[in-house]
N, C-alpha and C positions, 0 to 999 in steps of 0.2 A: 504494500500500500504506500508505504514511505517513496519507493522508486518512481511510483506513476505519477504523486505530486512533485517529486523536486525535477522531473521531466516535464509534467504541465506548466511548473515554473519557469525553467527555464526556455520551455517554446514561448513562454506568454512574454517572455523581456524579449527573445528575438524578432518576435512579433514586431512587438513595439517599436524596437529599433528601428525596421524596416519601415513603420510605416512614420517613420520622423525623420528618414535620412530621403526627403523628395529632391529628387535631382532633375526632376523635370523640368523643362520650361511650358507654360501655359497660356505664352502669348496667341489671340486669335493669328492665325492664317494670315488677314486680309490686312494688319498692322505689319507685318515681315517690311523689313529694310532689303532689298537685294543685298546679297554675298557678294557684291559689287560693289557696295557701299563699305561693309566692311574690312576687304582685300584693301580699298585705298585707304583708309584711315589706319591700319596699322602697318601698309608701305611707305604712306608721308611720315612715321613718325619712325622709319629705318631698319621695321623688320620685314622681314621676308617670308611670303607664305605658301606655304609647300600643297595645302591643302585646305581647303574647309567644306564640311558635311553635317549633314543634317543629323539629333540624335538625341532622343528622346525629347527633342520639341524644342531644339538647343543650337545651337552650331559649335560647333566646335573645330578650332585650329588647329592643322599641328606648322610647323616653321620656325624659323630661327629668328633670334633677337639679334640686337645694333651692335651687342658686345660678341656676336656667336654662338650662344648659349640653343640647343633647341627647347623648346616650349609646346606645353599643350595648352590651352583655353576653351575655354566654354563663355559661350556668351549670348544674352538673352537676344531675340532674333527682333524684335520690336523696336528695343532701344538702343542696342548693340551698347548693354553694360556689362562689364565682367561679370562673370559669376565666378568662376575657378581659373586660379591659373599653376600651371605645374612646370616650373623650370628645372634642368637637366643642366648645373652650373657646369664648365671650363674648368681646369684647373686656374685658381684665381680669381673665378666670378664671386659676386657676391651680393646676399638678399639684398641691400643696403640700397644697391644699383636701382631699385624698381621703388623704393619709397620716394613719395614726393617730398623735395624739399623743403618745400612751405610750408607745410604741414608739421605740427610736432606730432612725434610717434613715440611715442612714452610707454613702454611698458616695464612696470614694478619701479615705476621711480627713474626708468634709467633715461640721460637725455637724449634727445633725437641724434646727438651726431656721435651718438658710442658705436663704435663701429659693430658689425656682425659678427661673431666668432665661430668658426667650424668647429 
């Protein structure tokens, strides 16, 4: 008896997981920016893009970054804002590169220009 609750238990938290990790995009159709629009706004700003397809309601990139690095993304297809981005650093890159500067990025106290540490 004890086996088939801590089994019920535990499908019921994977459950949950699943249904809290939506990685969908939900934009209608008829709001879509052409992959045309998105190709040149992150060619003007000097990455390269090897690829972009449709995926689960999403687009996503794959292509290299201004510094070499390649990169996946995901991006809402409506607004064309990030949702995920997955860098594949160079020896040498570093997260640092893709904060914006203006902005402070503060985390646990620490100031914006402490550098990244591997």
């Amino acid at each position: 008896m004890n086996n088939k609750l801590l089994a019920f238990g535990v499908l019921s938290i994977l459950m949950a997981g699943n249904a809290l990790a939506d990685d969908h995009c939900d934009d209608p159709v008829a709001d879509w920016q052409p992959r045309d629009a998105l190709r040149h706004e992150l060619e003007s700003n000097g990455w390269r893009v090897r690829r972009i397809r449709v995926d689960d309601g999403c687009y996503e990139v794959d292509g290299v970054d201004r510094n070499g690095n390649r990169f996946e993304a995901t991006f809402a297809p409506a607004s064309l804002e990030i949702r995920e981005l997955e860098i594949h650093f160079r020896k040498g890159g570093r997260a640092a590169d893709y904060l914006d500067k203006d902005k402070p990025h503060h985390r646990h106290g620490a100031p914006a220009e402490t550098p990244v540490r591997r």
